[in-house]
C-alpha positions as CSV (number, residue, x, y, z in Angstrom):
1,X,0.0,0.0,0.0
2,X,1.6,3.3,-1.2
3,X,2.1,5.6,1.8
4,X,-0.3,9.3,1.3
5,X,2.7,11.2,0.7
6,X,3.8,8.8,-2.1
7,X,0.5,9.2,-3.6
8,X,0.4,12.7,-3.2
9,X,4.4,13.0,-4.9
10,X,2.5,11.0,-7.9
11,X,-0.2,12.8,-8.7
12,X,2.1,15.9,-8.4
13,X,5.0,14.7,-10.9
14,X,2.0,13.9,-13.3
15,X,0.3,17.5,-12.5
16,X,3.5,19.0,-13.0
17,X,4.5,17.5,-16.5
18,X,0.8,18.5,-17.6
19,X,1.9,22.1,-16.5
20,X,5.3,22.1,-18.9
21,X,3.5,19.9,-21.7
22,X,-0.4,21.2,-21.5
23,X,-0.9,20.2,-25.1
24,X,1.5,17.0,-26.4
25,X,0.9,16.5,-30.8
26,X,-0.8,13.7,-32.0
27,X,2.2,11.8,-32.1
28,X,3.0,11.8,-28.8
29,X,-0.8,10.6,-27.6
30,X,-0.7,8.0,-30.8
31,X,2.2,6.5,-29.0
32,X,0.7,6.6,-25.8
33,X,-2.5,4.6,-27.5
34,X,-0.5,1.9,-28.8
35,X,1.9,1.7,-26.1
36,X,-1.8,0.9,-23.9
37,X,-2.5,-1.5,-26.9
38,X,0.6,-3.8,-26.8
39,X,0.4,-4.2,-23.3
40,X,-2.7,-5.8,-23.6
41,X,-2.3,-8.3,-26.5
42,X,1.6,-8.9,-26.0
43,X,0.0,-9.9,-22.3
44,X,-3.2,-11.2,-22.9
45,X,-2.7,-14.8,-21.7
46,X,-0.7,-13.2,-18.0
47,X,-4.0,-10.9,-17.8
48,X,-6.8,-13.6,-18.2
49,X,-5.1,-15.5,-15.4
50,X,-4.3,-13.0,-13.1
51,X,-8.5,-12.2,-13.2
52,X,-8.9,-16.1,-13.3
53,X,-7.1,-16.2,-9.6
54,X,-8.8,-12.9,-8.4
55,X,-12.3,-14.6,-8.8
56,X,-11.7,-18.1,-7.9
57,X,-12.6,-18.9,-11.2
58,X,-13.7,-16.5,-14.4
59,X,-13.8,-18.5,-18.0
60,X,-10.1,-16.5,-19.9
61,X,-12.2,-16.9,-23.0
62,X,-14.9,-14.1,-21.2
63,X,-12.1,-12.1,-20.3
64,X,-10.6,-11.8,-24.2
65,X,-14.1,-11.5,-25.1
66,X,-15.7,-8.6,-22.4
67,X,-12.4,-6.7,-21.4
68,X,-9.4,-7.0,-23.9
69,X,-11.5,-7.4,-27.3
70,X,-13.4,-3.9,-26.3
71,X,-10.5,-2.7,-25.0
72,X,-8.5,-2.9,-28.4
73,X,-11.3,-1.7,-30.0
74,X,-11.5,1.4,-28.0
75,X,-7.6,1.9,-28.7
76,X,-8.5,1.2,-32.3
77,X,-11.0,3.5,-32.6
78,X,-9.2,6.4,-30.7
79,X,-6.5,6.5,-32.9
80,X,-8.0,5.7,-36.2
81,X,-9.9,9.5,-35.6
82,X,-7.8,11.4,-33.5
83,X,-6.6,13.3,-36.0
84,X,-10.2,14.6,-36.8
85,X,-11.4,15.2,-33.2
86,X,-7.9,17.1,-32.5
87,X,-8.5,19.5,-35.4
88,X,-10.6,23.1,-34.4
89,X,-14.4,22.7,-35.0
90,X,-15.6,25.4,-36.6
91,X,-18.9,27.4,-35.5
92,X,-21.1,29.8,-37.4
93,X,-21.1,33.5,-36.4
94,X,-23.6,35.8,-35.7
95,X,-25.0,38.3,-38.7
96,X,-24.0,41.6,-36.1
97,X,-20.5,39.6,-35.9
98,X,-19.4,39.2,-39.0
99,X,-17.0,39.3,-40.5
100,X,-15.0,37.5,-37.8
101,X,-14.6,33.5,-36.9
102,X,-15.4,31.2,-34.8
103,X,-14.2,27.7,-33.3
104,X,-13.9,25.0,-30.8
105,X,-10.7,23.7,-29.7
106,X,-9.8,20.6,-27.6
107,X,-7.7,20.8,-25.3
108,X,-6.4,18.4,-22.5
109,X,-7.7,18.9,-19.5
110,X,-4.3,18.2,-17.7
111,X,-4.1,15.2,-14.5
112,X,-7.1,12.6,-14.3
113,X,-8.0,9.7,-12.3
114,X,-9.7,7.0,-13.1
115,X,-10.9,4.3,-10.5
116,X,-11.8,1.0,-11.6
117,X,-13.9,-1.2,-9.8
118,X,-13.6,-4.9,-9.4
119,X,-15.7,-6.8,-11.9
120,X,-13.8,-5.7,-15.2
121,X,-10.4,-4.6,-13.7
122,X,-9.2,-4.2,-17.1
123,X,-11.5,-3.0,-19.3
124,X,-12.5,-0.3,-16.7
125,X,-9.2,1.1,-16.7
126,X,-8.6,0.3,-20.4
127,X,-11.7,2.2,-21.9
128,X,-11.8,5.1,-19.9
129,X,-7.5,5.5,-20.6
130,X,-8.3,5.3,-24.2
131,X,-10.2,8.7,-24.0
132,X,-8.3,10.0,-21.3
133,X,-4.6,9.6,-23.1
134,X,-6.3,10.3,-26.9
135,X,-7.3,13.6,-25.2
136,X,-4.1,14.5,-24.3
137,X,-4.2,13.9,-20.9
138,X,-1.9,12.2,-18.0
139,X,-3.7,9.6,-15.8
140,X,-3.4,8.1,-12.1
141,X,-5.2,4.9,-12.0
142,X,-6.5,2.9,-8.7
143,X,-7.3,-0.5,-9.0
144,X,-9.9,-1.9,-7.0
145,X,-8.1,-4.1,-3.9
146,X,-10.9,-6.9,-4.7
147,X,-8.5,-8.0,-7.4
148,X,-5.3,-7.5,-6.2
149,X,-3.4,-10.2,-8.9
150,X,-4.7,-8.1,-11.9
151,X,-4.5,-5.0,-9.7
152,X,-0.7,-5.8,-9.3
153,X,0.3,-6.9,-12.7
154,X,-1.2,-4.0,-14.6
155,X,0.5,-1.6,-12.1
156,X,4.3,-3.4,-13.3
157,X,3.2,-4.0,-17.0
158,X,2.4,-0.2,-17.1
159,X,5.7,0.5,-15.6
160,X,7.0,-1.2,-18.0
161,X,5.6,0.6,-21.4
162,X,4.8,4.2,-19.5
163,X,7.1,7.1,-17.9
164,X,5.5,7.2,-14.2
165,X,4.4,10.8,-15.5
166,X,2.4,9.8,-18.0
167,X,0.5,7.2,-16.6
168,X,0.8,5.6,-13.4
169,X,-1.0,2.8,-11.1
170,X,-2.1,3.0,-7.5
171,X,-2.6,0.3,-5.6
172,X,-4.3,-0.1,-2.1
173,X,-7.4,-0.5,0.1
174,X,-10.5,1.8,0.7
175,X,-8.4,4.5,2.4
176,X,-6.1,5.0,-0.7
177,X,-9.3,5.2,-1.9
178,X,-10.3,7.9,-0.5
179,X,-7.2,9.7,-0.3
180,X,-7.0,9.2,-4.2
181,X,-10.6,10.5,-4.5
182,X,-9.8,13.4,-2.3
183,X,-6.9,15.2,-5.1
184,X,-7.4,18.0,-6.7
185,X,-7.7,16.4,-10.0
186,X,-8.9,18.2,-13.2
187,X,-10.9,15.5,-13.5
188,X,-11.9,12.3,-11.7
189,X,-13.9,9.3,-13.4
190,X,-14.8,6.7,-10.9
191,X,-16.7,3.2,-11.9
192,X,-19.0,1.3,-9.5
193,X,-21.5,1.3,-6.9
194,X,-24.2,4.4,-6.2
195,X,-23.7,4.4,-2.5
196,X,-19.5,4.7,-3.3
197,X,-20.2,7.1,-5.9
198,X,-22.1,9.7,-3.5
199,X,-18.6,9.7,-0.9
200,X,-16.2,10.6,-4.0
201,X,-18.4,12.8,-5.9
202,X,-18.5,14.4,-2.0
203,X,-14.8,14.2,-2.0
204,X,-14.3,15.6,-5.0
205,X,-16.4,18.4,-4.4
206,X,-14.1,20.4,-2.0
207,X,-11.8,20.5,-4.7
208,X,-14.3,21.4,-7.4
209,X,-12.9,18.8,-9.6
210,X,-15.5,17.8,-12.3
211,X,-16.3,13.9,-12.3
212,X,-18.1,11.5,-14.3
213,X,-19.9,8.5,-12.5
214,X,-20.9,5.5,-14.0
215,X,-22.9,3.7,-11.7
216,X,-25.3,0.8,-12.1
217,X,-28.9,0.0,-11.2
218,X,-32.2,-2.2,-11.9
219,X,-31.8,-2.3,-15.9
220,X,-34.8,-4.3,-16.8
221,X,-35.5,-6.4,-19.7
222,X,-38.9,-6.2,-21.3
223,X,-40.4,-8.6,-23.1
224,X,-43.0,-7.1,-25.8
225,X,-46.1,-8.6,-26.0
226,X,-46.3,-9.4,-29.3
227,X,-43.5,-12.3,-28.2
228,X,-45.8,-14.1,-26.3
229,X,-47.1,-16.4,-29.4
230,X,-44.4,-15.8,-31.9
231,X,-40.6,-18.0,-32.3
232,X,-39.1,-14.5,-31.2
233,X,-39.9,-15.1,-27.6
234,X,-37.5,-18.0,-27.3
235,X,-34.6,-16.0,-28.9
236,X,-35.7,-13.0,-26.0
237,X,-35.5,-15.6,-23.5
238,X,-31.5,-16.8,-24.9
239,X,-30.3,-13.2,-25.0
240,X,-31.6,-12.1,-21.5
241,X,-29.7,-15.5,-20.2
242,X,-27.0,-15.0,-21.7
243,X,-26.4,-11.2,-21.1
244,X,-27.6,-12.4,-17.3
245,X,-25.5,-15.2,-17.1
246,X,-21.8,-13.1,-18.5
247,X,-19.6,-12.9,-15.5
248,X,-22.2,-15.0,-13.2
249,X,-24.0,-11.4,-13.5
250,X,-21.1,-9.4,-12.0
251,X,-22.3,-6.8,-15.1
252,X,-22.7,-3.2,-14.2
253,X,-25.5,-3.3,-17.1
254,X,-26.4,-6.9,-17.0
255,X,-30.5,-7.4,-17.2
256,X,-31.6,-6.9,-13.2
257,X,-34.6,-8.2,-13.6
258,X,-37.4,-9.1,-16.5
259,X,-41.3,-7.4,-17.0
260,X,-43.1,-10.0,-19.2
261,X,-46.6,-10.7,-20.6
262,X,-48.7,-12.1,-17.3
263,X,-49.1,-15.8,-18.1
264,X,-46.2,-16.5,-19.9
265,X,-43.5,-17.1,-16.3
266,X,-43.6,-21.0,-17.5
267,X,-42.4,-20.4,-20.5
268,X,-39.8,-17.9,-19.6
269,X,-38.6,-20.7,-17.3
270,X,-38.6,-23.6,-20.0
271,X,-36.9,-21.6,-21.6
272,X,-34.3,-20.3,-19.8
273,X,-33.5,-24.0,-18.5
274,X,-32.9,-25.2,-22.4
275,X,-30.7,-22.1,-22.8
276,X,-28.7,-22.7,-19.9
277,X,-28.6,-26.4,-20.4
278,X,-26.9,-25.6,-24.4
279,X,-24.6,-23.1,-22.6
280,X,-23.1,-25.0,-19.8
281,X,-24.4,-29.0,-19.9
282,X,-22.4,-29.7,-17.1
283,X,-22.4,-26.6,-14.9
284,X,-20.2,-27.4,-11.3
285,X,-17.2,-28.8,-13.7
286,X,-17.4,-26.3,-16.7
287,X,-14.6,-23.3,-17.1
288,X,-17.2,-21.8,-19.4
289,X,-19.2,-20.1,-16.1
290,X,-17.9,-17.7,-13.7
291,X,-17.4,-17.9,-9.6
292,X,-18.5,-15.1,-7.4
293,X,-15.6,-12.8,-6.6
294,X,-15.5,-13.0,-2.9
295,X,-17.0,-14.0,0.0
296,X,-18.8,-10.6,0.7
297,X,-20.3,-10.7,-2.3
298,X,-21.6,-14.2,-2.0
299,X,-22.9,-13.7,1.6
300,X,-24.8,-10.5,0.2
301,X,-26.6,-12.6,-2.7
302,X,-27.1,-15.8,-0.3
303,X,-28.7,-12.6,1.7
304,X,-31.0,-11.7,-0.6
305,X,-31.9,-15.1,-1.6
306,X,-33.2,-15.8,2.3
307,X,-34.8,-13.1,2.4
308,X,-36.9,-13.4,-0.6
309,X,-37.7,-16.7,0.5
310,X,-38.9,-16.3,4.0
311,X,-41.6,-13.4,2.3
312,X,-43.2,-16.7,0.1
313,X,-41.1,-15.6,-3.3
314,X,-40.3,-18.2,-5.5
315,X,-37.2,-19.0,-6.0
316,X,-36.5,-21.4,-9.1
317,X,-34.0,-23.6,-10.3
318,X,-33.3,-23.0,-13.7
319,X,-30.8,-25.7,-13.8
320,X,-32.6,-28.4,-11.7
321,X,-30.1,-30.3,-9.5
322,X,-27.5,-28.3,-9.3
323,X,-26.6,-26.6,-5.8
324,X,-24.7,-23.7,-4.7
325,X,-21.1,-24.6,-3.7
326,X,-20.1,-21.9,-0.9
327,X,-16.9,-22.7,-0.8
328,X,-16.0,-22.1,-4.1
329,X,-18.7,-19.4,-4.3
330,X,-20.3,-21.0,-7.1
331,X,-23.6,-19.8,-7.6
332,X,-25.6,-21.7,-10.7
333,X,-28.3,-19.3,-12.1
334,X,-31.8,-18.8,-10.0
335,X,-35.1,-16.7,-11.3
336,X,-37.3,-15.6,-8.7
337,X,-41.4,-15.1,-8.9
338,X,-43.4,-13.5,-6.9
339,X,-41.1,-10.5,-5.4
340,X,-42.7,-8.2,-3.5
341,X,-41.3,-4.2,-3.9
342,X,-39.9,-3.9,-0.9
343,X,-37.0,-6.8,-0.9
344,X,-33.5,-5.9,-1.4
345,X,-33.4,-8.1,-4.5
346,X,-36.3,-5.3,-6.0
347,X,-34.6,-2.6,-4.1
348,X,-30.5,-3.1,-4.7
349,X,-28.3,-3.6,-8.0
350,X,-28.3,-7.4,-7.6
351,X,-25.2,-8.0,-9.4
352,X,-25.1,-12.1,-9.4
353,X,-26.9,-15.2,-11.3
354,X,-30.1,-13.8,-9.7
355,X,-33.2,-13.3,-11.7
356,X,-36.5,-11.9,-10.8
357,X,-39.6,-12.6,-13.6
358,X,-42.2,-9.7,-13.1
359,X,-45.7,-10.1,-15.2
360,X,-47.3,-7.3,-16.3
361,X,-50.9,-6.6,-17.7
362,X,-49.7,-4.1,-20.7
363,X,-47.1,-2.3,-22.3
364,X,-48.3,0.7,-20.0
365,X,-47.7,-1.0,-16.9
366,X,-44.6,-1.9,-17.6
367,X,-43.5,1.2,-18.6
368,X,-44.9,2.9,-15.6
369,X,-43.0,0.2,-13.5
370,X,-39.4,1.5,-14.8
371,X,-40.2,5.0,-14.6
372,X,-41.8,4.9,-10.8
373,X,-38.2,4.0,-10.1
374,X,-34.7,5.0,-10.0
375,X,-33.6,5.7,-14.1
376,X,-31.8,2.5,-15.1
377,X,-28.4,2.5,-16.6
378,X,-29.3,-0.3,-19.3
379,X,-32.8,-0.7,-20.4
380,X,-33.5,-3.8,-22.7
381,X,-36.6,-4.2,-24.9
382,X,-37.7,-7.1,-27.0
383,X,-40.4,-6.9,-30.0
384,X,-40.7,-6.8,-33.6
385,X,-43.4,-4.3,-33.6
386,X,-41.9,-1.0,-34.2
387,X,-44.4,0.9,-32.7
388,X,-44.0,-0.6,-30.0
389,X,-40.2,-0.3,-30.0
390,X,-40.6,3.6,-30.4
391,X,-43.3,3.8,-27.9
392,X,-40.7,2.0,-25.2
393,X,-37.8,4.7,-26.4
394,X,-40.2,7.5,-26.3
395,X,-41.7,6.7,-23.1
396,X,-38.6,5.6,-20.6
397,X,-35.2,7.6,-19.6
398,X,-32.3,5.0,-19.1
399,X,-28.4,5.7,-19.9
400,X,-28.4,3.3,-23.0
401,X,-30.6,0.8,-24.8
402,X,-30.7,-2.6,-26.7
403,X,-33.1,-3.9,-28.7
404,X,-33.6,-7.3,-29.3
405,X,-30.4,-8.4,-27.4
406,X,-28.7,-7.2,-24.3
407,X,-25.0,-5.5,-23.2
408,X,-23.8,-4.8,-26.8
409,X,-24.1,-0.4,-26.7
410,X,-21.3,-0.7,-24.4
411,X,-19.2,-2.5,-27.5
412,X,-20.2,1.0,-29.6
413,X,-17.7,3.2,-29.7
414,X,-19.9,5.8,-32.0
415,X,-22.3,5.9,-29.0
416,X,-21.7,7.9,-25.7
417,X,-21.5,5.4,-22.2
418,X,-22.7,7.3,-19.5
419,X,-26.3,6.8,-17.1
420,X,-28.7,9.1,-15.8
421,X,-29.5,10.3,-11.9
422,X,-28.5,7.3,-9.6
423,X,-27.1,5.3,-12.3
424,X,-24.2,8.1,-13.3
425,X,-23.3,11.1,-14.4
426,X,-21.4,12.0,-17.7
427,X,-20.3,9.8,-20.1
428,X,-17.7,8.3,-22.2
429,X,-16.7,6.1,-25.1
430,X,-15.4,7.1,-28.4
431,X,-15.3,11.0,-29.2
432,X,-17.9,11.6,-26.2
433,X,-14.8,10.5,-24.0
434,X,-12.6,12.8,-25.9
435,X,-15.0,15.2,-25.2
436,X,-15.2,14.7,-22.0
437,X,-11.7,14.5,-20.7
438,X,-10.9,18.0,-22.9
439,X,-11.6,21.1,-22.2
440,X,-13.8,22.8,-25.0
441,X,-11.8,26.3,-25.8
442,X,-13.8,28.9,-27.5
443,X,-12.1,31.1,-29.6
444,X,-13.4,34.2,-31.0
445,X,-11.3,36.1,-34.0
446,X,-12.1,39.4,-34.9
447,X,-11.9,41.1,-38.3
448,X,-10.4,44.5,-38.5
449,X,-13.4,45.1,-40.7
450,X,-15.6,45.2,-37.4
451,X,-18.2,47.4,-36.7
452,X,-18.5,46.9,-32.9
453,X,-16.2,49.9,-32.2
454,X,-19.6,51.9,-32.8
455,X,-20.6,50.7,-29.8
456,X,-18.9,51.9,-27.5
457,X,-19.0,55.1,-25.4
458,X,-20.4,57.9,-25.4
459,X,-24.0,56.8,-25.8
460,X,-25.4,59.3,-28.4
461,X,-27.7,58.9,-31.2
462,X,-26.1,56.8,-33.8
463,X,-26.1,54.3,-30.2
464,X,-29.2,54.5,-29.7
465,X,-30.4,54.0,-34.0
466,X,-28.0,51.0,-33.6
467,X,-29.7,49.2,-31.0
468,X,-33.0,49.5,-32.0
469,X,-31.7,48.0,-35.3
470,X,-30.2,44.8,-33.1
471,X,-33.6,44.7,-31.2
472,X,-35.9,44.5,-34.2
């Protein structure tokens, strides 16, 4: 654990060389990029392992596919426009201005930090660098202390390919934690939990540092119904599983729970069963299926899993036989029936192999349902009726949206990443997290053709005939 002073001597050397190099070329930030690139795919195997040990057990072939796959891409995509988002943005200029200019510069915003939560240690330090060091910046990252073997190898491997004052790793418990979310940053992006974003967007507050949240949330899955009847309502049924099922559920946007046509629970559950049966036929022995990541978060889901039961909720197996292993927090997938509002499963991100089915009467009920609560960082619909479709998009507020699947806006990098309310603040991911970690110059250039010095004092006549002409 780095002592505060440490801490406080690295933020400052990185502070400091924003101060003597406020603006590096795009040659210098292309390098950066691609040195961020090849330490993920010249270590790919090292990293997938290291996350394998931090949870017990998490499937390398999820890791390549959910954290260095989008990773690369984000790299990719960085640097294959850079050049464009670097270049001034011209702006139109007012009639009474002309004839002088007007643009939008990016600029870097100087020192960031970036805190990465537990569940994708490398993505969520990968993504947010890829905007951060495309803008131009320097970043201090802390890993989360959940996942120290990950934590600890990306702290040497970026040693390895970065000056420590261009980029630089922090290691350490909840108190680095807060010291780290207490600097005066010029601008802080922290990943995970609501309750944990409200102390460092406090923290950061006493610094006026601007931040960017991305939380989580209920994001519920909706099942149109137009489904009920048709062949589509088995594919709905794989797609919610499987976005469910990704990292035992450990998914900041993973479906929290499902809203479908009254009647159709059964089917939902037949179905779920053959999907899970395809995906993993032989569960307890598979390394296709993730373990929880500690024992904390496994009491907290065995939690909610009593407590549902002991108010009569249902709890199902959706793969019939197969028990929970609590010592090697393995928790095969469960849906749940018959949840009343007020248990912590309906109240709290669930964030595990937990499922709660919810029948509605109509499309209007279940829209009411998501909007009576907290906005939802993912929102999932399911239909083929485009009315319908536009009717859901229209009607509910969420930070992103899939239809007819689940997850993939994240893997967008034209589309902002950000949620709304409880589930975050400000947003990221392609030029929106260029945007973000920049500061937005304005520039003004006037002609020596201007007219404005007629305004000016003293107020007489032509003043006065002037005005009037701007006010007409």
């Amino acid at each position: 654990m780095p002592h505060p002073d440490s801490l406080a001597n690295r933020f400052l050397r990185l502070k400091n060389a924003t101060r003597n190099d406020p603006n590096p070329p795009r040659a210098v930030r292309d390098r950066r990029l691609r040195a961020l690139d090849r330490l993920l795919l010249d270590h790919e195997e090292a990293i997938a392992e290291a996350v394998r040990r931090d949870f017990g057990h998490r499937p390398p072939a999820e890791t390549r596919l959910l954290e260095i796959f989008p990773s690369h891409e984000a790299i990719r995509h960085a640097r294959r426009h850079l050049g464009r988002w670097m270049r001034p943005q011209a702006r139109p200029v007012s009639l009474w201005f002309q004839p002088g200019g007007a643009e939008v510069r990016y600029q870097p915003l100087g020192a960031v930090g970036i805190m990465v939560p537990w569940n994708y240690p490398v993505f969520l330090a990968a993504a947010p660098l890829a905007a951060a060091l495309a803008a131009g910046n320097r970043a201090l990252v802390k890993m989360s202390e959940v996942t120290p073997e990950i934590s600890a190898l990306f702290a040497e491997l970026v040693g390895r390919y970065f000056d420590e004052d261009e980029l630089s790793v922090v290691e350490g418990d909840v108190d680095v934690a807060r010291q780290f979310s207490a600097l005066p940053f010029d601008h802080l992006l922290f990943t995970g939990s609501t309750s944990v974003g409200r102390q460092v967007m406090r923290a950061a507050a006493d610094n006026l540092t601007p931040v960017t949240l991305e939380l989580g949330g209920k994001s519920p899955a909706i099942i149109g119904p137009g489904l009920a009847s048709s062949g589509a309502f088995a594919r709905a049924v794989e797609r919610i599983i499987i976005g469910k099922c990704l990292n035992a559920g450990q998914t900041c946007i993973a479906p929290d729970y499902v809203l479908l046509p009254a009647g159709q629970e059964e089917a939902f559950i037949t179905a779920a069963r053959e999907v899970l049966a395809s995906c993993y036929p032989d569960i307890t022995r598979t390394a296709d299926y993730s373990t929880i990541v500690d024992q904390r978060q496994y009491a907290r889901l065995s939690g909610y899993l009593d407590e549902a039961r002991a108010a009569g909720a249902k709890v199902v197996e959706l793969m019939p036989g197969v028990a929970a292993d609590p010592a090697r927090r393995h928790l095969p997938p469960l849906a749940l029936l018959e949840t009343g509002a007020e248990l912590r499963i309906m109240q709290e991100e669930i964030f595990g192999p937990l499922l709660p089915v919810l029948p509605y009467g109509d499309l209007a009920q279940a829209i009411r349902y998501v909007n009576e609560r907290p906005r939802p960082l993912a929102l999932y619909y399911f239909d083929t009726d485009r009315t319908q479709i536009e009717r859901v998009l229209d009607e509910t507020v969420s930070g992103g949206v899939t239809i007819n699947d689940t997850i993939l806006h994240i893997a967008q990098e034209e589309l902002p990443f950000g949620g709304v309310g409880p589930s975050g603040m400000g947003c990221y991911h392609g030029f929106a997290g260029f945007e973000t970690f920049s500061v937005r110059k304005a520039v003004f250039r006037q002609s020596r053709l201007s007219a404005i010095g007629l305004f000016k004092p003293p107020y007489r006549a032509l003043f006065d005939h002037l005005t009037r002409i701007l006010l007409r």
